[in-house]
OpenMM code with the backbone's topology and positions (N, CA, C; nanometers):
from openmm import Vec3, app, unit

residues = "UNK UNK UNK UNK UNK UNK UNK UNK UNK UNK UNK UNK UNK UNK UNK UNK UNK UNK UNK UNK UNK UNK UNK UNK UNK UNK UNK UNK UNK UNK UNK UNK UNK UNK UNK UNK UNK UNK UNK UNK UNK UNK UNK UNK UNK UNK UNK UNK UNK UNK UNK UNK UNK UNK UNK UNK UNK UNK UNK UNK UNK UNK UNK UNK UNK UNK UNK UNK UNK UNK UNK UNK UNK UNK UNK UNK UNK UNK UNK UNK UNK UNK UNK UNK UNK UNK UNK UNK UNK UNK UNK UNK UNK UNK UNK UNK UNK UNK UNK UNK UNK UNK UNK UNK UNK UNK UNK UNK UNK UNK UNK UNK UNK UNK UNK UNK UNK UNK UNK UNK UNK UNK UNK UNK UNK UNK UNK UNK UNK UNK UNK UNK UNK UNK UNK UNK UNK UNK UNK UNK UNK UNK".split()
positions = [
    Vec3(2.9545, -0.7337, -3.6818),
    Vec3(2.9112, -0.6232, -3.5980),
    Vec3(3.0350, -0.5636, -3.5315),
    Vec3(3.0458, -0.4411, -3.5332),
    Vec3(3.1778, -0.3410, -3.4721),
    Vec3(3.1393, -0.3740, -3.2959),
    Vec3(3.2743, -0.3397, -3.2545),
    Vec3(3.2833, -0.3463, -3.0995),
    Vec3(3.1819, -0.2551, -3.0558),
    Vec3(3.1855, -0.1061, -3.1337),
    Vec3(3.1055, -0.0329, -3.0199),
    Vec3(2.9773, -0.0392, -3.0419),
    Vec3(2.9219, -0.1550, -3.1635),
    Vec3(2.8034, -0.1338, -3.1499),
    Vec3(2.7524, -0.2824, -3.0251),
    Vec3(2.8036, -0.3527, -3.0414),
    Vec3(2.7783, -0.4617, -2.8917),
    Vec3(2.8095, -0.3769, -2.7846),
    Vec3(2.8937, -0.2664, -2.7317),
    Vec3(2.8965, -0.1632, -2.6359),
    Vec3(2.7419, -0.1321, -2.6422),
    Vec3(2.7577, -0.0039, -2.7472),
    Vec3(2.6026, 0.0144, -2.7404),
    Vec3(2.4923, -0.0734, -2.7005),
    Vec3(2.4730, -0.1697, -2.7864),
    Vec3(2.3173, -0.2640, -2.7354),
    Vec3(2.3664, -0.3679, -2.6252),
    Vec3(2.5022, -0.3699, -2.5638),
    Vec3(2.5287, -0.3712, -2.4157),
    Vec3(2.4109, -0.2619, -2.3314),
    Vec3(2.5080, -0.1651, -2.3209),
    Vec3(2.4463, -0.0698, -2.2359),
    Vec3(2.2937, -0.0040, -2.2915),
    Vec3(2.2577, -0.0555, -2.3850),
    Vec3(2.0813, -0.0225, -2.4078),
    Vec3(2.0107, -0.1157, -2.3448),
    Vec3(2.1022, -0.2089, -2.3429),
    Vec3(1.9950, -0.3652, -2.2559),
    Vec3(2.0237, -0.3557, -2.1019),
    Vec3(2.1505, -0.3101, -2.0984),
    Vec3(2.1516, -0.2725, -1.9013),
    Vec3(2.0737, -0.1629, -1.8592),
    Vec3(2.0398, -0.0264, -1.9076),
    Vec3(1.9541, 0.0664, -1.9025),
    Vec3(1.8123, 0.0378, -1.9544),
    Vec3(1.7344, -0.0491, -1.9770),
    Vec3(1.5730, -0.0880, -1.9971),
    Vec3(1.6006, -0.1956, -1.8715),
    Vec3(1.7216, -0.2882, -1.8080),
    Vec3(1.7067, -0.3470, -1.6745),
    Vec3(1.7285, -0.2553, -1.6109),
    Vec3(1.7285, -0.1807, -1.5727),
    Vec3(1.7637, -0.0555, -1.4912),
    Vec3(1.5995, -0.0003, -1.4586),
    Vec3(1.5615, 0.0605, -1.5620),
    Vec3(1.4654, 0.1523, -1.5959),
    Vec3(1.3140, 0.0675, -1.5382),
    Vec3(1.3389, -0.0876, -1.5348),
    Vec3(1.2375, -0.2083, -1.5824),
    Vec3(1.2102, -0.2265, -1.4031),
    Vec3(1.3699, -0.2002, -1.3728),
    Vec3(1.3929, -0.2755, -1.2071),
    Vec3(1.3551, -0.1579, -1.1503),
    Vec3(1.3126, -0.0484, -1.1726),
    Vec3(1.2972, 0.0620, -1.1041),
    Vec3(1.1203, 0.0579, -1.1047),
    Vec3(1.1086, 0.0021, -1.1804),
    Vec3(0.9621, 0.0366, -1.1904),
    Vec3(0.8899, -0.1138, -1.1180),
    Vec3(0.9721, -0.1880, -1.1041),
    Vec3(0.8972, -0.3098, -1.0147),
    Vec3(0.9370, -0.2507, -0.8853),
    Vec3(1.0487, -0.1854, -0.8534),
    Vec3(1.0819, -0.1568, -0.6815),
    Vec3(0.9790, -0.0629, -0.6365),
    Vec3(0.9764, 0.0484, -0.7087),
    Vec3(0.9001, 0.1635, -0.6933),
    Vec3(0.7234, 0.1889, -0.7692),
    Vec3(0.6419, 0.1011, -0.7326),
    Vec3(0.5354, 0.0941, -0.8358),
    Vec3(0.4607, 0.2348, -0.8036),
    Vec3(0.3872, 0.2678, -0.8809),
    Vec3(0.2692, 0.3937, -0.9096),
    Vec3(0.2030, 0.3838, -0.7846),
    Vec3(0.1248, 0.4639, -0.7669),
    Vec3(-0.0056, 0.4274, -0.6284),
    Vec3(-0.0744, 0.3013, -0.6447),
    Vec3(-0.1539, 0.3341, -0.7988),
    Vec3(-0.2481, 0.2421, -0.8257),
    Vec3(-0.1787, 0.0811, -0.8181),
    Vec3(-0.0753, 0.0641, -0.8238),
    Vec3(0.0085, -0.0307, -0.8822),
    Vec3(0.0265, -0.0761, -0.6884),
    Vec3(0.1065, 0.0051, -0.6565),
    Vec3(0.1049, -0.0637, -0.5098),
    Vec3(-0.0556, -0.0800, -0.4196),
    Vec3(-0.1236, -0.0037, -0.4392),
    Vec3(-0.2896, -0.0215, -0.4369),
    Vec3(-0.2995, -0.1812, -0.4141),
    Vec3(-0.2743, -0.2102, -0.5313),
    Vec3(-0.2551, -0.3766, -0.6158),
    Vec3(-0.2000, -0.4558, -0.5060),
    Vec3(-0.0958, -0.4216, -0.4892),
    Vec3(0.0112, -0.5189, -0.4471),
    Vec3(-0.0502, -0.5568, -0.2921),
    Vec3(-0.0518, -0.4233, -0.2108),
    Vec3(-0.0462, -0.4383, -0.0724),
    Vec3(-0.1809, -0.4752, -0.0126),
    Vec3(-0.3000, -0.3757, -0.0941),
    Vec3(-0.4005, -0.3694, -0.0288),
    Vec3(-0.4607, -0.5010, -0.0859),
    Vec3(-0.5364, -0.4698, -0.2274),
    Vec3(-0.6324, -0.5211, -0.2545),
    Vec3(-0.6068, -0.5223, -0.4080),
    Vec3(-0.6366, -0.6546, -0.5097),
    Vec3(-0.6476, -0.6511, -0.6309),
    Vec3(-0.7507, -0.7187, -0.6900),
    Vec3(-0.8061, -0.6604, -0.8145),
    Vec3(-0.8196, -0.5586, -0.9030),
    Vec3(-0.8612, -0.4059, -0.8476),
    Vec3(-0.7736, -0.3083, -0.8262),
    Vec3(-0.7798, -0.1889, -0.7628),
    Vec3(-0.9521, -0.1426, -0.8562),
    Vec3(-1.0496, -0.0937, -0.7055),
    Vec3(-1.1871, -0.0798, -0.7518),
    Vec3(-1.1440, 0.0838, -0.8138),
    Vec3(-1.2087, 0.1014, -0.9183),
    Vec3(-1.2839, 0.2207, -1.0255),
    Vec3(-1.2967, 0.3319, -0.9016),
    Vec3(-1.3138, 0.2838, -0.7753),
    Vec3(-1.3351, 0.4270, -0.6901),
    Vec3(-1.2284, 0.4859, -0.6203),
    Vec3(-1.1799, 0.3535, -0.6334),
    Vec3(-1.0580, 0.4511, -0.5629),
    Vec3(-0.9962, 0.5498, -0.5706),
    Vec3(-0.9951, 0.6780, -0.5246),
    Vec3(-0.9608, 0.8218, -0.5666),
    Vec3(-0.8892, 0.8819, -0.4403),
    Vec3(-0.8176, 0.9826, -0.4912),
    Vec3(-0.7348, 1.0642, -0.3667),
    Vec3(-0.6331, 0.9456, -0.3144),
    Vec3(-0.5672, 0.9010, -0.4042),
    Vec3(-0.4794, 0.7821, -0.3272),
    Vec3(-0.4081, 0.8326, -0.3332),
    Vec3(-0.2849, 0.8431, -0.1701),
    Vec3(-0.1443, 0.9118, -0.1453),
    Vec3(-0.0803, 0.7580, -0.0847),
    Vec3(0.0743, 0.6955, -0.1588),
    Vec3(0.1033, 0.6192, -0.1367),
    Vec3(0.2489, 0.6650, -0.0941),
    Vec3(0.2926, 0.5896, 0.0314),
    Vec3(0.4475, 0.5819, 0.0403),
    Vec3(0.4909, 0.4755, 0.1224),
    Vec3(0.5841, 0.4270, 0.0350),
    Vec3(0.6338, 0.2891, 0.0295),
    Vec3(0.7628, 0.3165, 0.0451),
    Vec3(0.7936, 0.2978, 0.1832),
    Vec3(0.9606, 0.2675, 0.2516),
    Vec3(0.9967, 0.1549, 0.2018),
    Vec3(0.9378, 0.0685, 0.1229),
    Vec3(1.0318, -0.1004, 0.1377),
    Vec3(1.0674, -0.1556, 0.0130),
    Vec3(1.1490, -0.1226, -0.0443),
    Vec3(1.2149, -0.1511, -0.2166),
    Vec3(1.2485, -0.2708, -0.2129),
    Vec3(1.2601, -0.3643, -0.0835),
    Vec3(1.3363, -0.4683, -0.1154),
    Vec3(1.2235, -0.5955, -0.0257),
    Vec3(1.1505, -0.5558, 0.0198),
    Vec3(1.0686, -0.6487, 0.0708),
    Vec3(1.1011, -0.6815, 0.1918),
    Vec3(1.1764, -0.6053, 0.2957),
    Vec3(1.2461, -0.7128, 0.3556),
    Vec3(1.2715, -0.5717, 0.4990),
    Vec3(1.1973, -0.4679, 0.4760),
    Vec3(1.2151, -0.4140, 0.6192),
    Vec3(1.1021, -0.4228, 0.7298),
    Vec3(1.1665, -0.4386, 0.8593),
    Vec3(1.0709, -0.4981, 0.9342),
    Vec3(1.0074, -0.3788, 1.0191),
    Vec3(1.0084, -0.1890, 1.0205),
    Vec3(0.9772, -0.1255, 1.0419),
    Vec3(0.8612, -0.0497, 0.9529),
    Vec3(0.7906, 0.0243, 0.9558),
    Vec3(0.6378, 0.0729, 0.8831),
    Vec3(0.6955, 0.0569, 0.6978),
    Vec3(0.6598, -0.0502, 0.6407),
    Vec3(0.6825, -0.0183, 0.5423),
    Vec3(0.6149, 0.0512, 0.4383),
    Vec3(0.4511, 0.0410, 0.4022),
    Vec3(0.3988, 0.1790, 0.3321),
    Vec3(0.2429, 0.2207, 0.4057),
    Vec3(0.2325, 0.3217, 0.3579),
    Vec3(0.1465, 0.4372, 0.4243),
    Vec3(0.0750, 0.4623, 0.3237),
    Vec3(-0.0604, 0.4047, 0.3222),
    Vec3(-0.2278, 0.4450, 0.2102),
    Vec3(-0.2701, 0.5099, 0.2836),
    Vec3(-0.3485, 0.6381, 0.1668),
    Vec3(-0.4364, 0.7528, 0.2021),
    Vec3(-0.5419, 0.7309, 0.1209),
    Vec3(-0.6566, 0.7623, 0.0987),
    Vec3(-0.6966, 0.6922, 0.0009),
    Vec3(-0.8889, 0.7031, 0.0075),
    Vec3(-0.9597, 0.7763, -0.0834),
    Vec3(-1.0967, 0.7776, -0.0283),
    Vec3(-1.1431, 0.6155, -0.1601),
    Vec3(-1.2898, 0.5917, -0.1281),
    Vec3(-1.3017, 0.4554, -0.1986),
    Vec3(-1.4722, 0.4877, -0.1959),
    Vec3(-1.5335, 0.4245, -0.2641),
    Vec3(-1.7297, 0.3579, -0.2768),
    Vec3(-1.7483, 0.2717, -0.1388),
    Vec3(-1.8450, 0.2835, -0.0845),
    Vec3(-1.8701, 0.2113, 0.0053),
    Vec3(-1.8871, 0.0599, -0.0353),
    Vec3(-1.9371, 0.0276, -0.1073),
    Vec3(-1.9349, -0.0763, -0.1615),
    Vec3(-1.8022, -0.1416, -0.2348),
    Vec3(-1.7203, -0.0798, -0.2783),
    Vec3(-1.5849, -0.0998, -0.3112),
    Vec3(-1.5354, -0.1520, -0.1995),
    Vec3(-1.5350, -0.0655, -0.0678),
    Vec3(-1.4585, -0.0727, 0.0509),
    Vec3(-1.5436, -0.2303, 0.1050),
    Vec3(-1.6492, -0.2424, 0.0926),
    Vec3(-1.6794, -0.3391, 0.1563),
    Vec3(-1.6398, -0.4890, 0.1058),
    Vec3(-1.5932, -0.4792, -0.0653),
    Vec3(-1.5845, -0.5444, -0.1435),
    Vec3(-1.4203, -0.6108, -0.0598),
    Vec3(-1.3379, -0.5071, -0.0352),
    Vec3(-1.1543, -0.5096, -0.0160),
    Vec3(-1.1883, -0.5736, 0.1648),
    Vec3(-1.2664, -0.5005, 0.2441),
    Vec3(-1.2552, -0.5866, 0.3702),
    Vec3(-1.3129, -0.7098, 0.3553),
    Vec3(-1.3938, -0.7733, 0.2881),
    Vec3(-1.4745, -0.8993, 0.2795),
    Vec3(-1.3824, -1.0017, 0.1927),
    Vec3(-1.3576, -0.9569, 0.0824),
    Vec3(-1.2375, -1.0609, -0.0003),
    Vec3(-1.0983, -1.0322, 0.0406),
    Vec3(-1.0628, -0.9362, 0.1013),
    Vec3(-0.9284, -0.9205, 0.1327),
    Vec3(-0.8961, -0.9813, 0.2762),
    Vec3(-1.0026, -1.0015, 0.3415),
    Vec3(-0.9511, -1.1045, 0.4360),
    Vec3(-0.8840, -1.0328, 0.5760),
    Vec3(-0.9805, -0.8993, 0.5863),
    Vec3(-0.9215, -0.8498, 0.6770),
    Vec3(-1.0710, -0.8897, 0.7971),
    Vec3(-1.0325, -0.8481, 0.9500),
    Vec3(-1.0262, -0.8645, 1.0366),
    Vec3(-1.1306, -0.8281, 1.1202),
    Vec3(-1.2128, -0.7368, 1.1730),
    Vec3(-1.2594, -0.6417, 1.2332),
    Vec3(-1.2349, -0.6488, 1.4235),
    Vec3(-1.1466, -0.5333, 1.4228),
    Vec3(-1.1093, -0.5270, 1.5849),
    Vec3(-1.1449, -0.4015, 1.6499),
    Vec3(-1.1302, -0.3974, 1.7475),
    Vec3(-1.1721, -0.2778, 1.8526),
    Vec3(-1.0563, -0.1455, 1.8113),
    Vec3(-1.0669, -0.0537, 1.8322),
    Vec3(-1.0345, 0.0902, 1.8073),
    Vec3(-0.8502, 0.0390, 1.9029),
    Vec3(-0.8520, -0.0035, 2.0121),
    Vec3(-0.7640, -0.0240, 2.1254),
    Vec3(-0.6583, -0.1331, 2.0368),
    Vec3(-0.6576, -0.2299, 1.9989),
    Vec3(-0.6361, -0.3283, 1.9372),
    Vec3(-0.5024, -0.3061, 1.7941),
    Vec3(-0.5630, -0.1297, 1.7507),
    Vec3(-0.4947, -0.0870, 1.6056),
    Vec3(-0.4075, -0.0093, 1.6828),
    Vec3(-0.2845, 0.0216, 1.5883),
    Vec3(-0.1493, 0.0411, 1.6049),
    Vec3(-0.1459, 0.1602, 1.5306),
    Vec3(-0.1251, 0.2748, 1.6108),
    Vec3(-0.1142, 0.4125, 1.5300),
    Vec3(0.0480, 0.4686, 1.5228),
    Vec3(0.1008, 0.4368, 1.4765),
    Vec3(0.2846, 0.4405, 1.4394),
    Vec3(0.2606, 0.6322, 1.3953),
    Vec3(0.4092, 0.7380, 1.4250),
    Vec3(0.4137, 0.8331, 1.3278),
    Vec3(0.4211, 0.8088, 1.1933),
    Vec3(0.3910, 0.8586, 1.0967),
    Vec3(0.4618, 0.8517, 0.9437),
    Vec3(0.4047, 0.9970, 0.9277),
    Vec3(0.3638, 0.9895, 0.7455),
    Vec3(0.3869, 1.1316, 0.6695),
    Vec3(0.2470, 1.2175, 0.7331),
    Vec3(0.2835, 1.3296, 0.6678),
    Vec3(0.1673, 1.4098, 0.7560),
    Vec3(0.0192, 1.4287, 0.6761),
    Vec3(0.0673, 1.3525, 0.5752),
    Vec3(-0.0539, 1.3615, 0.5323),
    Vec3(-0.1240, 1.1977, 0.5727),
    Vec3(-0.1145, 1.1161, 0.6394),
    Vec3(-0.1380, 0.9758, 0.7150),
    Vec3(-0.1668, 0.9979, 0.8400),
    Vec3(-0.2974, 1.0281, 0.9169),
    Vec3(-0.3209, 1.0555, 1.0306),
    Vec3(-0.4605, 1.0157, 1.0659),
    Vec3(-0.4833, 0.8369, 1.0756),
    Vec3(-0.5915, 0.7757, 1.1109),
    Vec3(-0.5776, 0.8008, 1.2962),
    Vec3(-0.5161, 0.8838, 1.3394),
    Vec3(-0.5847, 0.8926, 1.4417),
    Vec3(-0.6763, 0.9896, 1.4628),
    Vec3(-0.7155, 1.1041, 1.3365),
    Vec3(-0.7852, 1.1562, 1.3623),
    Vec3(-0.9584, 1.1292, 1.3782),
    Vec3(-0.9563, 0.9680, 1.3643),
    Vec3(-1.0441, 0.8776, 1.3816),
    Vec3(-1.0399, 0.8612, 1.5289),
    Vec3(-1.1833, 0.8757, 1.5997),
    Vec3(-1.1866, 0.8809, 1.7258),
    Vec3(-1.2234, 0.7464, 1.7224),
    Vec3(-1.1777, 0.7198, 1.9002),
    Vec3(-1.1977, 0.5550, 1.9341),
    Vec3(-1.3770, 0.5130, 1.9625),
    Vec3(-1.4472, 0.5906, 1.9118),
    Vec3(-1.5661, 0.5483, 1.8922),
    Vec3(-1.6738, 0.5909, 1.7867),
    Vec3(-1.5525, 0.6258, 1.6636),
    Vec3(-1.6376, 0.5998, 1.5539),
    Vec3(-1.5018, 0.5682, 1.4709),
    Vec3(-1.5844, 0.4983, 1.3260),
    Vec3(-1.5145, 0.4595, 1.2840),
    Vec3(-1.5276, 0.2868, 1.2562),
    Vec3(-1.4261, 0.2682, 1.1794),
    Vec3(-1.4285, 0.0656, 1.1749),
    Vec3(-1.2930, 0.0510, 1.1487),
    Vec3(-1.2597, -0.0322, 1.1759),
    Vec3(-1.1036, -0.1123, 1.2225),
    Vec3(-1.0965, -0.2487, 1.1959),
    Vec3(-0.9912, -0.2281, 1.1136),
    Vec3(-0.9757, -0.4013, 1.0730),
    Vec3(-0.7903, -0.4026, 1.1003),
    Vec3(-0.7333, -0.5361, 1.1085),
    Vec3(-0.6255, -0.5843, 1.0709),
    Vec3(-0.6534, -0.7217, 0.9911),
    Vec3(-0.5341, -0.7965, 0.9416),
    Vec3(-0.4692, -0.8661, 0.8525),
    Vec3(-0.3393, -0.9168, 0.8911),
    Vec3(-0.3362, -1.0554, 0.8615),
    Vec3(-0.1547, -1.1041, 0.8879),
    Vec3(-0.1410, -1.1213, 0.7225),
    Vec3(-0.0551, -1.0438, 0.6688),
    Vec3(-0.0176, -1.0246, 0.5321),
    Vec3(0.1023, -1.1674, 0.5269),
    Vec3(0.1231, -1.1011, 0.4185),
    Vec3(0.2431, -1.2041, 0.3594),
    Vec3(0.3702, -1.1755, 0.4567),
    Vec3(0.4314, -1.2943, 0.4514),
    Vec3(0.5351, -1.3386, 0.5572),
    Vec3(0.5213, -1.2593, 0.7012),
    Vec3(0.3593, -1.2944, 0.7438),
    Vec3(0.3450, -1.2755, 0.8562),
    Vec3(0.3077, -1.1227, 0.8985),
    Vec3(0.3682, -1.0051, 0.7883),
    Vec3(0.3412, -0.8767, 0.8454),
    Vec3(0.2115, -0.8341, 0.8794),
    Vec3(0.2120, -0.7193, 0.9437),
    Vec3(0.0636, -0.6109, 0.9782),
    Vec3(-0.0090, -0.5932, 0.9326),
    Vec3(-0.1513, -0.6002, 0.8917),
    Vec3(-0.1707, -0.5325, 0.8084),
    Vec3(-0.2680, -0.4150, 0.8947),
    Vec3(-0.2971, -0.2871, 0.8995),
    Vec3(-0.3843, -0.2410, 0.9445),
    Vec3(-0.4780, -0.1677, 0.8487),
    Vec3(-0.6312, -0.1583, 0.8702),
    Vec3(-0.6862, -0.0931, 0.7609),
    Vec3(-0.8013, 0.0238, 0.8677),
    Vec3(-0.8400, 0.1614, 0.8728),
    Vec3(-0.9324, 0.2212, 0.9325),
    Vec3(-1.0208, 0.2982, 0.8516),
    Vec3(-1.0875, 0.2744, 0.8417),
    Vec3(-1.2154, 0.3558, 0.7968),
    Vec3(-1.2781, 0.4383, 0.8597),
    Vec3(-1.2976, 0.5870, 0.8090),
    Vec3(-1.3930, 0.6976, 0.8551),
    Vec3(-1.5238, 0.6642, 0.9071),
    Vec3(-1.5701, 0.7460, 1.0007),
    Vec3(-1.7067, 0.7418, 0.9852),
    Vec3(-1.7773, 0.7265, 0.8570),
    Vec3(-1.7370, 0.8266, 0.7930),
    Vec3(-1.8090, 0.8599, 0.6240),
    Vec3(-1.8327, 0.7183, 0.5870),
    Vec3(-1.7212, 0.6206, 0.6114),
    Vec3(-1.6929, 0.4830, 0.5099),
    Vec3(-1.6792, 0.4859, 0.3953),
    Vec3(-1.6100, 0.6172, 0.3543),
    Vec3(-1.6019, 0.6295, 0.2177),
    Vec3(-1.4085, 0.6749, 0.2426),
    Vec3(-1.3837, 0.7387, 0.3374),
    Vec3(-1.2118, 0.7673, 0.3433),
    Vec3(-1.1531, 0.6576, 0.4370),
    Vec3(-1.0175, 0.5896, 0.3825),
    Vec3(-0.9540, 0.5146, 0.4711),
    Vec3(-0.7811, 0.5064, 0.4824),
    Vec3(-0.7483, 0.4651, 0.5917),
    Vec3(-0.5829, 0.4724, 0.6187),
    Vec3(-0.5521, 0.3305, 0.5821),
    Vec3(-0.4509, 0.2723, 0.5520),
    Vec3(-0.3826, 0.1679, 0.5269),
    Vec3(-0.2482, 0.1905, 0.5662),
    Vec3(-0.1932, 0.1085, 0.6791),
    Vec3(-0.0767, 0.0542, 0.7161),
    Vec3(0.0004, -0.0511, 0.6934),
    Vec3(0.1018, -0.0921, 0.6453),
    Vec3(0.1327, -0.2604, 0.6748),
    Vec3(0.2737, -0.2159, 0.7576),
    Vec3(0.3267, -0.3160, 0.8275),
    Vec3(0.4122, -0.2694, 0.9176),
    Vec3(0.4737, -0.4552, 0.8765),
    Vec3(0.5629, -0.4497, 0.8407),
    Vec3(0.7143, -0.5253, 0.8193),
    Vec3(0.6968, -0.6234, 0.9008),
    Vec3(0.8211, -0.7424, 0.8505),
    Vec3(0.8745, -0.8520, 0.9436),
    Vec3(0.7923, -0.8718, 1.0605),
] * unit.nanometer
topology = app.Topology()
chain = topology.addChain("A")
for resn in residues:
    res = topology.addResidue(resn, chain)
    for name in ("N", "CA", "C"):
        topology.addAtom(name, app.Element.getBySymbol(name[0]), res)
Protein backbone atom coordinates (compact mmCIF):
# COMPACT_ATOMS: atom_id res chain seq x y z
CA UNK A 1 0.00 0.00 0.00
CA UNK A 2 1.47 3.64 -1.10
CA UNK A 3 2.04 6.27 1.69
CA UNK A 4 -0.72 8.44 0.53
CA UNK A 5 -3.09 5.95 0.50
CA UNK A 6 -2.61 5.15 4.57
CA UNK A 7 -2.74 9.26 4.54
CA UNK A 8 -5.94 8.93 2.94
CA UNK A 9 -7.76 6.08 5.05
CA UNK A 10 -5.81 7.99 7.95
CA UNK A 11 -7.75 11.00 7.53
CA UNK A 12 -11.13 9.10 6.32
CA UNK A 13 -11.05 7.34 9.74
CA UNK A 14 -10.29 10.72 11.71
CA UNK A 15 -13.21 12.50 9.79
CA UNK A 16 -16.21 9.59 10.46
CA UNK A 17 -14.52 10.20 14.42
CA UNK A 18 -15.12 13.60 13.94
CA UNK A 19 -18.46 13.48 12.16
CA UNK A 20 -19.48 10.27 14.78
CA UNK A 21 -18.26 12.64 17.92
CA UNK A 22 -20.35 15.38 16.70
CA UNK A 23 -23.32 13.60 16.57
CA UNK A 24 -23.05 12.02 20.17
CA UNK A 25 -22.19 15.79 21.57
CA UNK A 26 -24.90 17.42 19.67
CA UNK A 27 -27.94 14.87 19.41
CA UNK A 28 -31.30 15.70 17.26
CA UNK A 29 -34.33 16.83 19.52
CA UNK A 30 -35.80 13.50 19.43
CA UNK A 31 -32.46 12.02 20.43
CA UNK A 32 -31.89 14.43 23.39
CA UNK A 33 -35.83 13.93 24.13
CA UNK A 34 -34.17 10.39 24.94
CA UNK A 35 -31.42 11.28 26.84
CA UNK A 36 -32.66 14.02 29.28
CA UNK A 37 -36.27 13.66 29.58
CA UNK A 38 -37.71 10.43 29.05
CA UNK A 39 -36.99 7.10 26.99
CA UNK A 40 -38.57 5.51 24.50
CA UNK A 41 -39.53 9.14 23.22
CA UNK A 42 -43.72 8.70 23.07
CA UNK A 43 -45.25 8.81 19.18
CA UNK A 44 -46.78 12.22 20.53
CA UNK A 45 -44.40 14.07 21.05
CA UNK A 46 -44.64 16.99 18.58
CA UNK A 47 -43.52 20.69 18.35
CA UNK A 48 -40.27 19.74 20.14
CA UNK A 49 -37.74 22.86 20.35
CA UNK A 50 -34.50 21.62 21.98
CA UNK A 51 -31.35 23.56 23.19
CA UNK A 52 -28.67 21.99 24.74
CA UNK A 53 -25.79 24.27 26.22
CA UNK A 54 -23.83 21.16 27.58
CA UNK A 55 -21.52 19.16 24.97
CA UNK A 56 -19.50 17.92 27.60
CA UNK A 57 -21.68 16.96 30.47
CA UNK A 58 -20.15 18.85 32.86
CA UNK A 59 -21.69 22.53 33.05
CA UNK A 60 -23.16 23.45 36.17
CA UNK A 61 -25.35 26.47 34.76
CA UNK A 62 -28.98 25.82 32.67
CA UNK A 63 -27.86 23.17 30.57
CA UNK A 64 -30.90 22.36 28.03
CA UNK A 65 -34.20 23.98 27.40
CA UNK A 66 -37.49 21.50 26.11
CA UNK A 67 -40.41 22.98 24.35
CA UNK A 68 -42.43 20.46 23.47
CA UNK A 69 -46.43 19.62 23.16
CA UNK A 70 -47.14 15.61 24.10
CA UNK A 71 -50.77 13.07 24.58
CA UNK A 72 -51.98 13.34 27.83
CA UNK A 73 -51.48 10.05 28.43
CA UNK A 74 -47.93 10.05 27.03
CA UNK A 75 -47.26 12.91 29.51
CA UNK A 76 -48.63 10.98 32.24
CA UNK A 77 -46.73 7.94 31.11
CA UNK A 78 -42.94 10.35 31.40
CA UNK A 79 -44.12 11.90 34.97
CA UNK A 80 -45.09 8.41 36.48
CA UNK A 81 -42.01 6.26 35.08
CA UNK A 82 -39.70 9.07 34.87
CA UNK A 83 -39.70 9.59 38.39
CA UNK A 84 -40.51 13.01 38.61
CA UNK A 85 -41.89 14.82 41.59
CA UNK A 86 -45.02 16.90 41.97
CA UNK A 87 -44.39 20.40 43.79
CA UNK A 88 -46.08 23.65 44.35
CA UNK A 89 -45.89 26.42 41.54
CA UNK A 90 -43.36 28.46 44.41
CA UNK A 91 -40.98 25.52 44.73
CA UNK A 92 -40.01 25.61 40.50
CA UNK A 93 -37.15 27.61 39.30
CA UNK A 94 -37.90 29.90 36.36
CA UNK A 95 -34.12 30.80 35.04
CA UNK A 96 -34.01 33.30 31.57
CA UNK A 97 -33.15 31.18 28.44
CA UNK A 98 -34.41 31.22 24.65
CA UNK A 99 -37.45 33.04 23.82
CA UNK A 100 -39.12 30.60 22.64
CA UNK A 101 -38.92 28.73 26.57
CA UNK A 102 -41.27 30.69 28.70
CA UNK A 103 -43.03 28.35 31.38
CA UNK A 104 -43.73 31.27 33.18
CA UNK A 105 -46.35 32.01 31.14
CA UNK A 106 -47.94 29.33 33.33
CA UNK A 107 -49.71 31.06 36.12
CA UNK A 108 -49.04 30.01 39.78
CA UNK A 109 -52.44 28.53 39.91
CA UNK A 110 -52.86 26.55 37.06
CA UNK A 111 -50.94 24.25 35.73
CA UNK A 112 -48.76 21.04 37.26
CA UNK A 113 -45.20 21.10 38.39
CA UNK A 114 -42.91 18.51 38.91
CA UNK A 115 -39.03 18.30 39.65
CA UNK A 116 -36.41 15.43 39.56
CA UNK A 117 -32.75 14.95 40.98
CA UNK A 118 -31.28 13.72 37.59
CA UNK A 119 -28.05 12.19 37.10
CA UNK A 120 -25.12 13.40 39.14
CA UNK A 121 -27.47 15.12 41.26
CA UNK A 122 -28.74 17.88 38.67
CA UNK A 123 -32.35 19.72 38.34
CA UNK A 124 -34.60 18.47 36.80
CA UNK A 125 -37.69 20.72 36.25
CA UNK A 126 -40.78 19.67 34.25
CA UNK A 127 -44.29 22.20 33.87
CA UNK A 128 -47.21 21.41 32.29
CA UNK A 129 -50.03 23.64 30.79
CA UNK A 130 -53.28 23.78 31.86
CA UNK A 131 -54.18 22.03 28.46
CA UNK A 132 -51.77 19.00 29.81
CA UNK A 133 -51.02 18.50 26.54
CA UNK A 134 -47.93 21.51 26.21
CA UNK A 135 -44.86 21.33 28.49
CA UNK A 136 -41.41 23.13 29.48
CA UNK A 137 -38.46 21.02 30.47
CA UNK A 138 -35.44 22.37 32.30
CA UNK A 139 -32.43 20.53 33.72
CA UNK A 140 -30.07 22.88 35.34
CA UNK A 141 -26.30 21.40 35.85
CA UNK A 142 -23.91 20.36 38.68
Amino acid sequence: MKKWHKVALFLMGLWLLVVWLGYQVEPGPRRAFAKYIYSPVPATVDNLVVDVRDMFGIEPEPVCYFSFTIGKEDLETIVTRGKFNKVEAGEMFIPNGPVWFRPDLISTNAGRFYFRRGRRLAQEFLWIHPSGTNAYFLLWGI
